[in-house]
C-alpha positions in Angstrom: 1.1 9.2 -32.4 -1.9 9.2 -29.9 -2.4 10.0 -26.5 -3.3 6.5 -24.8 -3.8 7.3 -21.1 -2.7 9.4 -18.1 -1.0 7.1 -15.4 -0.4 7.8 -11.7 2.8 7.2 -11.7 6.2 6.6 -13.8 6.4 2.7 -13.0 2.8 1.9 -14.0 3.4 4.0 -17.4 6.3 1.9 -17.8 4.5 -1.4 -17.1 2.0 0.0 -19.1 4.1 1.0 -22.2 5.9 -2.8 -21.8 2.6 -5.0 -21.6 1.4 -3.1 -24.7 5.0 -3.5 -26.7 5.3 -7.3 -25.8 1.5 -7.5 -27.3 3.3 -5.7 -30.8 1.3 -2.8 -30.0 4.3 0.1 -29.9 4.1 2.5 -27.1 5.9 4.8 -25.2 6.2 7.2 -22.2 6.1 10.6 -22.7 6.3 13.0 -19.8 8.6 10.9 -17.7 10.1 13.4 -15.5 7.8 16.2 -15.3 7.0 15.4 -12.0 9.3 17.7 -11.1 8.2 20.8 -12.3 4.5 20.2 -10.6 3.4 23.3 -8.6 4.9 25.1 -11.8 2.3 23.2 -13.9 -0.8 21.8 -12.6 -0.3 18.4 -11.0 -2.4 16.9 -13.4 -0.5 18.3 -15.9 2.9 16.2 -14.8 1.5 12.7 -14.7 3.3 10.6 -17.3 1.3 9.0 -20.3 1.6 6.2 -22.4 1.3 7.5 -26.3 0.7 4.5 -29.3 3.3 5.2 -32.3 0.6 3.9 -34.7 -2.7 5.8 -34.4 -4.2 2.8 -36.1 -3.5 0.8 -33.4 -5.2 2.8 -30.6 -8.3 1.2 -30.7 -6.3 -2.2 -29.8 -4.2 -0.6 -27.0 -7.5 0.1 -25.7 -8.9 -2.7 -26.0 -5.6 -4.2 -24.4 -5.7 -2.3 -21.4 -9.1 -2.6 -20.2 -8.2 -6.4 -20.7 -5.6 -5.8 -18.6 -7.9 -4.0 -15.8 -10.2 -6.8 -15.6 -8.3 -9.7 -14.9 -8.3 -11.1 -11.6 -5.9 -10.7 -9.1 -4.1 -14.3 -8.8 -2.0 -16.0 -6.3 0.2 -18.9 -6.6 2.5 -21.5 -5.5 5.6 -22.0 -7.4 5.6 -25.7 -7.6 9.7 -25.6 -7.9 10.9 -23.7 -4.5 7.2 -23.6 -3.2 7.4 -19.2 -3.2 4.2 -17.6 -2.6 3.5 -15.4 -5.9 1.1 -12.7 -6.0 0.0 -10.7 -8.9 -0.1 -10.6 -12.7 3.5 -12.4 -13.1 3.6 -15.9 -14.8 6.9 -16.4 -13.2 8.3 -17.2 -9.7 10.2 -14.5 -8.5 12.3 -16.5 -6.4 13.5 -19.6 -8.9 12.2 -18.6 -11.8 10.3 -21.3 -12.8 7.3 -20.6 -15.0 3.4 -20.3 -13.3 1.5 -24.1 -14.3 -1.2 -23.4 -17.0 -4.4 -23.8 -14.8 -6.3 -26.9 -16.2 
């Protein structure tokens, strides 16, 4: 088990943590509530982190992330209810309907 990153925050581990296990890369969050004993610890050292189970498969977490990082922020339509989408998500919010493929 490795040490993938340091996040900000407890959702973005999460998020984090999910995008890599929907790619079949297993990870999880460890340090999920330290935050509360910061000021006892250094601040930095109650961030959560995201931690691959196979060490093997750190270089493609990696490689996964800063994937991740670089793609561009999108906004979108829904075509079904007409919702105005922004982010990462390939699916409307509001009716569910799946983002078009862009041709």
């Amino acid at each position: 088990m490795k040490r993938l990153l340091q996040a900000p925050n407890l959702a973005l581990a999460t998020l984090w943590a999910d995008q890599l296990c929907a790619a079949g890369i297993a990870a999880s969050v460890q340090r999920a509530y330290a935050s509360g004993i910061a000021g006892e610890i250094p601040p930095d050292q109650a961030l959560p982190e995201v931690w691959v189970l196979d060490d093997t498969e750190l270089p493609s977490a990696r490689a996964l992330m800063d994937e991740l990082r670089r793609r561009p922020h999108v906004h979108w339509l829904c075509h079904a209810c007409g919702e105005s989408v922004d982010g990462p998500f390939e699916q409307c919010w509001n009716c569910g309907a799946l983002r078009p493929n862009p041709a």
